[in-house]
C-alpha positions in Angstrom: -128.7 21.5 82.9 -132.0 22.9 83.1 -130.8 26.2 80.8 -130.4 23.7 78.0 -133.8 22.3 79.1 -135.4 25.6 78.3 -133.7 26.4 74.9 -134.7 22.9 73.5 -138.6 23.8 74.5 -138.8 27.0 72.4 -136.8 25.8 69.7 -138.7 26.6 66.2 -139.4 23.6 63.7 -136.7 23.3 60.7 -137.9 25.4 58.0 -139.9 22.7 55.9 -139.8 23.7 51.8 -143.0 25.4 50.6 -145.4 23.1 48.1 -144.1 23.2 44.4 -146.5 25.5 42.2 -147.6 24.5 38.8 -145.4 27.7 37.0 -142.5 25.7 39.2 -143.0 22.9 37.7 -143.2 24.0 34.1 -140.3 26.3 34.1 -138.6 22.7 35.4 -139.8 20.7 32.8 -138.9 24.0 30.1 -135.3 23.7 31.5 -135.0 20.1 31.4 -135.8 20.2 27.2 -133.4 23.5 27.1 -130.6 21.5 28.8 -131.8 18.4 26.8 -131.8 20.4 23.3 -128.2 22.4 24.1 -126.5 18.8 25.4 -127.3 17.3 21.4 -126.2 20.4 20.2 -122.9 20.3 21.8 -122.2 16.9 20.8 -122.5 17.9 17.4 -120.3 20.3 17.6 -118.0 18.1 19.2 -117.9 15.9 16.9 -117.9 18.3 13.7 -115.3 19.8 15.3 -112.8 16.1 16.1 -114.4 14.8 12.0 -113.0 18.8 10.5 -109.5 18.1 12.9 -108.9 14.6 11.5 -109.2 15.9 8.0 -106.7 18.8 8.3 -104.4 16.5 10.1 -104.7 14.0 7.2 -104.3 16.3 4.5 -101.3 17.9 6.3 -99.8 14.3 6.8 -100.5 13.9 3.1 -99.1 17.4 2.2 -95.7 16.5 4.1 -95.0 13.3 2.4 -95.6 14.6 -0.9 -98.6 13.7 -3.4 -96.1 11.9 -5.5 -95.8 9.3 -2.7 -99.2 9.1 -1.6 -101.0 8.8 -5.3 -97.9 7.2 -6.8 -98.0 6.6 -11.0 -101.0 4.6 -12.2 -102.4 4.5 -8.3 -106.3 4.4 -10.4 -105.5 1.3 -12.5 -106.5 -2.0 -10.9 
């Protein structure tokens, strides 16, 4: 019991986190609009990429069945 005591009385303080520096907190705010800017970025390209996809997959559709059957004779005439 009382070697317990002893450790408990010499124990250091937990290790507290040092003050945030002005640099700090730019290079933060820096990262944030990088992460920001490359998040828009890959959502465009996500969606290019699924608008370019449903194109070849309707043209291929369209391709398969046959133009004749897709545009059939007189197709422009009201």
């Amino acid at each position: 019991m009382h070697g317990s005591e002893r450790v408990d009385e010499h124990r250091a303080a937990p290790p507290q986190l040092p003050a945030l520096t002005p640099a700090f907190e730019r290079d933060r705010q820096a990262f944030a609009r990088y992460r920001s800017e490359r998040e828009k970025t890959e959502r465009r390209s996500v969606v290019r990429g699924l608008i370019l996809l449903a194109v070849v997959l309707l043209v291929g559709s369209m391709a398969r069945a046959g133009l004749d059957r897709v545009f059939f004779h007189g197709w422009w005439r009201p």
